[in-house]
C-alpha positions as a Markdown table, in Angstrom:
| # | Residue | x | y | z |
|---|---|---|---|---|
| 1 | Unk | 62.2 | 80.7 | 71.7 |
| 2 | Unk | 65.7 | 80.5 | 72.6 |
| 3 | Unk | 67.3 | 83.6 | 74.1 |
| 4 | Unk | 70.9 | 84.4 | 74.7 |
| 5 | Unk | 72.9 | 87.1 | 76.1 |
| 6 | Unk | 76.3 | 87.3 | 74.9 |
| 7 | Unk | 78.6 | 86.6 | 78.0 |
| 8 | Unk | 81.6 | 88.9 | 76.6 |
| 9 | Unk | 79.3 | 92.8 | 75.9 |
| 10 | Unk | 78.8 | 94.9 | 78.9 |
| 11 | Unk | 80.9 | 97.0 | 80.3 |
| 12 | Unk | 85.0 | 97.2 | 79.9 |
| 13 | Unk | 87.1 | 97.5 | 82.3 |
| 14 | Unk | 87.6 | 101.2 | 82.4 |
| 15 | Unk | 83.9 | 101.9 | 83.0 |
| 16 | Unk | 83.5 | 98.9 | 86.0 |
| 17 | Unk | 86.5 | 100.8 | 88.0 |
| 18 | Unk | 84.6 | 104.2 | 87.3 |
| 19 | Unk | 81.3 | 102.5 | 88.5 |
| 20 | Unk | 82.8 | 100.7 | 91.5 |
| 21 | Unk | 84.9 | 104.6 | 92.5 |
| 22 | Unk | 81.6 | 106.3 | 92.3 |
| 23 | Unk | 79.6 | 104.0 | 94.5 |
| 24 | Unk | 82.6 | 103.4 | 97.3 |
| 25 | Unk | 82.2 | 107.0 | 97.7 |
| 26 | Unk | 78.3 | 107.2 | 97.4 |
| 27 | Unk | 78.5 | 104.2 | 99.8 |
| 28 | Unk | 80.2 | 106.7 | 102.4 |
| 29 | Unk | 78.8 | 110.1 | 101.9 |
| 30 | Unk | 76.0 | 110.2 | 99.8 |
| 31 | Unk | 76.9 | 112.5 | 97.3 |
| 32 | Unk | 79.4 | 112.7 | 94.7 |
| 33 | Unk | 79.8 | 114.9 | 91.7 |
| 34 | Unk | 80.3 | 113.4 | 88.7 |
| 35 | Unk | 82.0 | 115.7 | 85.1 |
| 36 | Unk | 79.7 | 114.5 | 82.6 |
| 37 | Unk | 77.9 | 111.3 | 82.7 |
| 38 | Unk | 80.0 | 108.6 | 84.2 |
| 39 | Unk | 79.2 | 106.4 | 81.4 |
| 40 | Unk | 77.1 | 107.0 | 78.0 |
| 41 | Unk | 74.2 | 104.8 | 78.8 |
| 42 | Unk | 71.2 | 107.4 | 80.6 |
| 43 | Unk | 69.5 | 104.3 | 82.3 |
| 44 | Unk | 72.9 | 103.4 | 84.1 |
| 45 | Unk | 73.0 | 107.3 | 84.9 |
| 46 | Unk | 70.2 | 107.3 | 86.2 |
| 47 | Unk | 70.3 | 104.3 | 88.7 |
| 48 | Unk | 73.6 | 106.4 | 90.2 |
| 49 | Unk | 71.8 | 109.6 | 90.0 |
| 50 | Unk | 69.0 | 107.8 | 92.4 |
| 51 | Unk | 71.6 | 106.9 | 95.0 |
| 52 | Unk | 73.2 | 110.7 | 95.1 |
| 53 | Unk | 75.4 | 111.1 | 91.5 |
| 54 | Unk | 75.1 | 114.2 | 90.6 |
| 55 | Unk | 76.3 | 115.2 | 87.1 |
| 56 | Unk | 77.8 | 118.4 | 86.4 |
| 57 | Unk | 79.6 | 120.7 | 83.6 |
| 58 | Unk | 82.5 | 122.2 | 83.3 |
| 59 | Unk | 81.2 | 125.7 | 83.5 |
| 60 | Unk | 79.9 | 123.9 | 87.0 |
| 61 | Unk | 83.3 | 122.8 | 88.0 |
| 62 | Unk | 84.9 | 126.5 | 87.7 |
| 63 | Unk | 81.7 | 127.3 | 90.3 |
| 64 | Unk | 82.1 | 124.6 | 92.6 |
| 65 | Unk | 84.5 | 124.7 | 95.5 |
| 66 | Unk | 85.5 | 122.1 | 98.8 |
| 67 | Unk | 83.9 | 119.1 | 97.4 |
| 68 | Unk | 84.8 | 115.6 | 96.0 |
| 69 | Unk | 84.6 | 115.6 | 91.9 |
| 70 | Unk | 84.9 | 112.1 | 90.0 |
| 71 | Unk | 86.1 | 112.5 | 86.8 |
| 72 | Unk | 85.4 | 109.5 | 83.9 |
| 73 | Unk | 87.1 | 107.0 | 82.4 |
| 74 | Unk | 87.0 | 108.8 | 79.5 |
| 75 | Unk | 90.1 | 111.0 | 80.3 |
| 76 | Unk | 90.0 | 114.8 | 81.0 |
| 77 | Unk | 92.4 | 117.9 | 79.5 |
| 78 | Unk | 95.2 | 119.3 | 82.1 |
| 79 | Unk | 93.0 | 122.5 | 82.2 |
| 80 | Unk | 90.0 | 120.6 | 84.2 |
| 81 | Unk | 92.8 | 119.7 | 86.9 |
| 82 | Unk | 94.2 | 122.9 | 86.8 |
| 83 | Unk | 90.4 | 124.1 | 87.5 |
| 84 | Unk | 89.8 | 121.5 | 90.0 |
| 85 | Unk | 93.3 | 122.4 | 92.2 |
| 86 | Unk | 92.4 | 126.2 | 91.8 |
| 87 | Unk | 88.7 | 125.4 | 94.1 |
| 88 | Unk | 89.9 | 123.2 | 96.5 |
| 89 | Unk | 88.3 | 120.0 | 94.2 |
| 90 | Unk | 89.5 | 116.6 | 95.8 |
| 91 | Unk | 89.1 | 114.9 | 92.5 |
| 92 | Unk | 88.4 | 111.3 | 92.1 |
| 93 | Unk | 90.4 | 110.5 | 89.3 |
| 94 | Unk | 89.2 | 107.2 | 87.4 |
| 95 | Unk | 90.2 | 107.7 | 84.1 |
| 96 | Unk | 91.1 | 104.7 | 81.9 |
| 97 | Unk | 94.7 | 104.0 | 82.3 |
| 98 | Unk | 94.6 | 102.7 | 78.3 |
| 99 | Unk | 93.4 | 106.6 | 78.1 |
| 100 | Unk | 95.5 | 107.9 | 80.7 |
| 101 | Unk | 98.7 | 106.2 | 78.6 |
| 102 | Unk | 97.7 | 107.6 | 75.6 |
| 103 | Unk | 97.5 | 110.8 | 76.8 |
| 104 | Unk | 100.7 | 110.7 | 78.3 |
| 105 | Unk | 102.3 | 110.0 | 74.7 |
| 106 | Unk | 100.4 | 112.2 | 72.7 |
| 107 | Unk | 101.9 | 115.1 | 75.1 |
| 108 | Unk | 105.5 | 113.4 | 74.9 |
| 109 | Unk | 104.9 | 113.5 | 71.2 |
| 110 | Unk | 103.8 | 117.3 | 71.3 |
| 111 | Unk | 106.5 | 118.3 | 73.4 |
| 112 | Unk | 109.5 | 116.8 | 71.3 |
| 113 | Unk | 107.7 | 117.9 | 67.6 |
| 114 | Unk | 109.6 | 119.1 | 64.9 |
| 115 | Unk | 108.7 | 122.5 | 63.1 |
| 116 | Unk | 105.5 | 122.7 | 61.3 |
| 117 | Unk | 104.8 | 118.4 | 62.0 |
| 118 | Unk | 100.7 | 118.3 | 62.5 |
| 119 | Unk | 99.7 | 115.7 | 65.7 |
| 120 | Unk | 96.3 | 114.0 | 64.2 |
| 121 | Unk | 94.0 | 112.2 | 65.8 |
| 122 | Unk | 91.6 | 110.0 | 64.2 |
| 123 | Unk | 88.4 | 110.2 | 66.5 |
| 124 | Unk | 84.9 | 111.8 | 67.0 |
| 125 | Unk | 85.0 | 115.8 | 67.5 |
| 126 | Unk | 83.5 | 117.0 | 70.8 |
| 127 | Unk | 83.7 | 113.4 | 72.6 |
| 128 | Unk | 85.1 | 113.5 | 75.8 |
| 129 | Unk | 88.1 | 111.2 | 75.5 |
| 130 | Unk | 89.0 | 112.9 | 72.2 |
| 131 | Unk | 88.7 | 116.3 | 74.1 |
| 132 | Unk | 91.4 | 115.0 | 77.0 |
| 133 | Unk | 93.8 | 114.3 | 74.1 |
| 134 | Unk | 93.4 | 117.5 | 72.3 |
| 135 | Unk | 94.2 | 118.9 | 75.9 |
| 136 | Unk | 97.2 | 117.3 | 75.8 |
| 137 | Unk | 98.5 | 119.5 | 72.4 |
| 138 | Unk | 97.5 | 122.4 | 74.2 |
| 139 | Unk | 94.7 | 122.3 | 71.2 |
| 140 | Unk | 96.7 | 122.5 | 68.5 |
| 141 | Unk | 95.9 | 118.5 | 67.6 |
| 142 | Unk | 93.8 | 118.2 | 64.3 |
| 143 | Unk | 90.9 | 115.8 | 64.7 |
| 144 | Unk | 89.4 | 113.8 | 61.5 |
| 145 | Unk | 86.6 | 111.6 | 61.9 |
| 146 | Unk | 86.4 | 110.3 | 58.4 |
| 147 | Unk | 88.4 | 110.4 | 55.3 |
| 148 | Unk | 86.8 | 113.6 | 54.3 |
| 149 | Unk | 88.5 | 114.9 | 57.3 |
| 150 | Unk | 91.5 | 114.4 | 56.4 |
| 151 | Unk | 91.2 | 117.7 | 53.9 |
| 152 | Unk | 92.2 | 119.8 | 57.1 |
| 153 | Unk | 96.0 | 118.0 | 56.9 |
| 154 | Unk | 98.9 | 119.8 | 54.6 |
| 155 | Unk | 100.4 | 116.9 | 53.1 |
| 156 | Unk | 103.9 | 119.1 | 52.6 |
| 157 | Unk | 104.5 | 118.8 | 56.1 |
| 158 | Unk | 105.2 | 115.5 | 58.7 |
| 159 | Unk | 101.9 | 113.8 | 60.0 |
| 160 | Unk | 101.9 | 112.0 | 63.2 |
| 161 | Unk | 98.9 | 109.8 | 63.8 |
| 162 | Unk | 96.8 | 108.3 | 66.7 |
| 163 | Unk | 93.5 | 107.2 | 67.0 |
| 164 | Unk | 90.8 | 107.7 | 70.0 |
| 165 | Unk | 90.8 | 104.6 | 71.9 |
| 166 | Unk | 87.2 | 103.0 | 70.6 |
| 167 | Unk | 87.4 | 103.3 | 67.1 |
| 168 | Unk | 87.6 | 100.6 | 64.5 |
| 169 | Unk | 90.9 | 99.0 | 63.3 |
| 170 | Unk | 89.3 | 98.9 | 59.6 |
| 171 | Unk | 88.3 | 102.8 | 60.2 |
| 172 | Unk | 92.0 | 103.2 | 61.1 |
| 173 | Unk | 93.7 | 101.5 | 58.3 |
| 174 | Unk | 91.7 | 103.4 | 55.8 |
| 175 | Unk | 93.1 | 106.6 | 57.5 |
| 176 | Unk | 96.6 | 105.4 | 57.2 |
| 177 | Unk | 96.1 | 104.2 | 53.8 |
| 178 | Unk | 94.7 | 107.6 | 52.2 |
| 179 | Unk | 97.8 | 109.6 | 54.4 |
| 180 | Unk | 100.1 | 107.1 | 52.8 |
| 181 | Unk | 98.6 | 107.8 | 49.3 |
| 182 | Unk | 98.4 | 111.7 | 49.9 |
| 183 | Unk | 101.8 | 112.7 | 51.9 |
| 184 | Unk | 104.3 | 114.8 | 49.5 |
| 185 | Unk | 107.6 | 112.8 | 49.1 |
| 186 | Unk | 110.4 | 114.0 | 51.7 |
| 187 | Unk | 107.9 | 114.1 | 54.5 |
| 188 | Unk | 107.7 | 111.7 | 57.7 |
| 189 | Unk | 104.2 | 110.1 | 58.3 |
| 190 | Unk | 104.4 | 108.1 | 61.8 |
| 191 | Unk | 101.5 | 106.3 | 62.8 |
| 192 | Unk | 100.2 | 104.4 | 66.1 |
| 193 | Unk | 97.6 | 102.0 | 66.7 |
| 194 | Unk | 95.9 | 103.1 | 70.2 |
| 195 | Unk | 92.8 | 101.1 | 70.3 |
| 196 | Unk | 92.2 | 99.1 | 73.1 |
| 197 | Unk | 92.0 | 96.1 | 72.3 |
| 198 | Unk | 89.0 | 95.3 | 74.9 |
| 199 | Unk | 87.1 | 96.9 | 72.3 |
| 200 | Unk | 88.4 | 96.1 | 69.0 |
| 201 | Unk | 88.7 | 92.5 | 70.5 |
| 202 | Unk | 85.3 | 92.2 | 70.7 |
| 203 | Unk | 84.3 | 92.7 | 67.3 |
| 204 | Unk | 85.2 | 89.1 | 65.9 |
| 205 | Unk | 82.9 | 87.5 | 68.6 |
| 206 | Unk | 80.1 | 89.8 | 68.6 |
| 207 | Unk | 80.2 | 89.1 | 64.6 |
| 208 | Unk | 80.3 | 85.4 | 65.4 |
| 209 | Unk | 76.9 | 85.7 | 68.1 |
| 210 | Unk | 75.6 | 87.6 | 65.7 |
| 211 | Unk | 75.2 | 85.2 | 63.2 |
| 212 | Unk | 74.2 | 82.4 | 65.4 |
| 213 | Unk | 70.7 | 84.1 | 66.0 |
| 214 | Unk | 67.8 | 84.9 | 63.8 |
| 215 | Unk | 67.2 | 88.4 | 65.7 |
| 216 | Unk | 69.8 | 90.3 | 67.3 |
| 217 | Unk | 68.7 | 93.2 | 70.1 |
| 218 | Unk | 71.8 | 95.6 | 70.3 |
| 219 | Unk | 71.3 | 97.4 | 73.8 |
| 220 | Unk | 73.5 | 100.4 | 74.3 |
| 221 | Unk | 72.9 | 104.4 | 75.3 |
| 222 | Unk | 72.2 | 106.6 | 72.1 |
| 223 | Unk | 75.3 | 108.2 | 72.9 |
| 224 | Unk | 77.9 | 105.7 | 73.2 |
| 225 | Unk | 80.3 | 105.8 | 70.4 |
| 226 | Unk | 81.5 | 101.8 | 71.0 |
| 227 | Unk | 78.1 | 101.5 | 70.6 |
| 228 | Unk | 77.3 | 103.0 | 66.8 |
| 229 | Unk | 80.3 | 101.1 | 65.9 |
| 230 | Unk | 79.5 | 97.8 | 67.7 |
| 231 | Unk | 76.1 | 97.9 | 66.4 |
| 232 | Unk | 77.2 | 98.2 | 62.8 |
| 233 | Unk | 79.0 | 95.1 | 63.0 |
| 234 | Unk | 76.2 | 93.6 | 64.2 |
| 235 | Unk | 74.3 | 94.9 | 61.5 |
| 236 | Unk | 76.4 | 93.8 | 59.0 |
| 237 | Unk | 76.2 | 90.3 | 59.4 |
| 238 | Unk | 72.3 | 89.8 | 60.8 |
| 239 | Unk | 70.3 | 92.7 | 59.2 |
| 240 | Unk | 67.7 | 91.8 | 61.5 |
| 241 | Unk | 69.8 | 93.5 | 64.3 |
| 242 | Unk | 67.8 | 96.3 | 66.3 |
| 243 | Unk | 69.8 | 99.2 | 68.5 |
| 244 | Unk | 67.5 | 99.3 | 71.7 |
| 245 | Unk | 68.4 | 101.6 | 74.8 |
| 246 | Unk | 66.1 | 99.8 | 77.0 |
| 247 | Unk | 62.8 | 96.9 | 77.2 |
| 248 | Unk | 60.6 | 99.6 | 76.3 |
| 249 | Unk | 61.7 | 100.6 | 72.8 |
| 250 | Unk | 61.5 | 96.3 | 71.7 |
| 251 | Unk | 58.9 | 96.0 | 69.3 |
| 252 | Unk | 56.5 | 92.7 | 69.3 |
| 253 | Unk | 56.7 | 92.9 | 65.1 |
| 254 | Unk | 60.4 | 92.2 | 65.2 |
| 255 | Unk | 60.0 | 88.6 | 66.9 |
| 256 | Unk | 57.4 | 86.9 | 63.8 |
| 257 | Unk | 59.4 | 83.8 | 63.1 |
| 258 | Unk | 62.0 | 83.8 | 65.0 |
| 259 | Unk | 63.5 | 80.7 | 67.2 |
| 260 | Unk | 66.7 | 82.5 | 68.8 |
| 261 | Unk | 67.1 | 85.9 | 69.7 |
| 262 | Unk | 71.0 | 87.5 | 71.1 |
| 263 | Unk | 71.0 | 90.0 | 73.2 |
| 264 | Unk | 74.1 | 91.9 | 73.2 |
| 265 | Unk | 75.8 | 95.4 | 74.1 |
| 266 | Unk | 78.3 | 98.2 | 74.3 |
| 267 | Unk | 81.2 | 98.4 | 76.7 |
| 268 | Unk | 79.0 | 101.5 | 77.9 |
| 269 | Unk | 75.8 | 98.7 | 78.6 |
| 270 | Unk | 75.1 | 97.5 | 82.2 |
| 271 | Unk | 74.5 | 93.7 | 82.4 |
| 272 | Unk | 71.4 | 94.1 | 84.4 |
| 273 | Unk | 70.2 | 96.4 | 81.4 |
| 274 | Unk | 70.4 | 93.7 | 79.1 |
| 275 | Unk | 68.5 | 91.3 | 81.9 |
| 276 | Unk | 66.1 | 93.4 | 81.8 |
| 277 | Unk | 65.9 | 93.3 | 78.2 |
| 278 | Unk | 65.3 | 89.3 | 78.0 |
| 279 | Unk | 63.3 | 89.5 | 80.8 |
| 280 | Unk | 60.8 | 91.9 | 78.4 |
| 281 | Unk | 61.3 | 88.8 | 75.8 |
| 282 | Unk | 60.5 | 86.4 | 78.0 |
| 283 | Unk | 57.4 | 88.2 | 78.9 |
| 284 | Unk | 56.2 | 89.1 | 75.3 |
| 285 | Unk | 56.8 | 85.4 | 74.2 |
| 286 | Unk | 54.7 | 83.9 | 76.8 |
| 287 | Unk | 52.2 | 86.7 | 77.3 |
């Protein structure tokens, strides 16, 4: 059996300089907080939690005081750092700058709004990035996940769009296409494409690995967004594509008749996750 791990999944480059922060300082104390897991894979949490990562909340943080906090890739509101400066917090800022820029226009774009104009953004309630951009409208943004979403919006007044970082172009078209259709006549709709393109990038080629195998094994944390959406592309073009967080959940059923198997992952997936992952294969096949 032939088995391949795709070169180009693993981790972006957001979540490597997050990684490499937390374990410089690990390296020279010990102990580091972290808000929130450092990156939405639990097995990856885990090896840091095992060498002194310790993740906290933010009802934590307003506890804490006179120690070193990291704070994701993911971003973070201006509240946390207002938190953070208020107990003495040296904070280890390693938020994505693709994040970081984005959050620095959706507050220039706040600031300088006309009356009534409604910022939007199109992303996942409750996740952490879309949480630091909300932050950034001092929560007035309105966040849609889907085209029902877009119910919230009045259409009689302007509409300025972005888009959380990790979603799908195709996801984001849609939205600007059903705005389009909706918005009353005499009202401004402005709209910006902010995915990163590290992720959206990746979707041609994981389509294209995809189809080159006869079982794809999807590795990635039950809580990654990039993942749910990386995954469905997968799926789409090999149905015999399996989401796995780890060697453990890979079922000996799935590999009757099959020659090739690709092993690929989420920008939130380790490399030495998905090693381990073929190394399972490997054993299964020759067991």
């Amino acid at each position: 059996m032939r088995i391949e791990i795709d070169e180009a999944s693993g981790f972006c480059n957001g979540v490597v300089s997050a990684i490499c922060k937390a374990e410089v300082e690990l390296d020279n104390s010990g102990r580091l907080y972290c808000l929130g897991d450092i990156v939405h894979n639990s097995d990856e949490v885990e090896r840091l939690r095992k060498r002194g990562l310790v993740t906290i909340t933010h009802d934590d943080l307003s506890r804490l005081h006179d120690v070193k906090v990291l704070l994701r890739a993911h971003g973070e509101p201006p509240q946390t750092y207002e938190t953070a400066n208020a107990n003495g917090i040296d904070v280890i800022d390693a938020t994505c700058p693709v994040v970081l820029h984005l959050q620095k226009r959706i507050k220039k774009s706040y600031d300088e709004r006309t009356p009534d104009e409604q910022i939007v953004i199109y992303g996942k309630l409750g996740h952490a990035e879309v949480n630091g951009l909300v932050g950034q409208t001092d929560g007035n943004a309105i966040v849609v996940e889907d085209i029902e979403g877009l119910s919230q919006l009045d259409y009689n007044h302007d509409i300025v769009l972005y888009s959380q970082t990790t979603k799908s172009l195709h996801g984001l078209s849609e939205m600007i296409a059903e705005i389009e259709r909706r918005k009353s006549p005499g009202t401004t709709f402005r709209y910006y494409d902010t995915i990163c393109r590290q992720v959206a990038n990746r979707v041609p080629r994981l389509r294209r690995f995809a189809s080159e195998h006869d079982l794809i094994l999807f590795v990635s944390g039950k809580k990654s967004s990039n993942g749910k959406i990386l995954y469905g592309e997968c799926k789409e073009v090999n149905q015999r594509t399996h989401l796995v967080s780890n060697p453990a959940e890979i079922d000996q059923s799935w590999l009757s008749g099959v020659d090739s198997v690709g092993i690929c992952g989420a920008t939130s997936t380790p490399r030495w996750l998905m090693e381990e992952v073929r190394d399972r294969l490997i054993h299964m096949t020759e067991g």
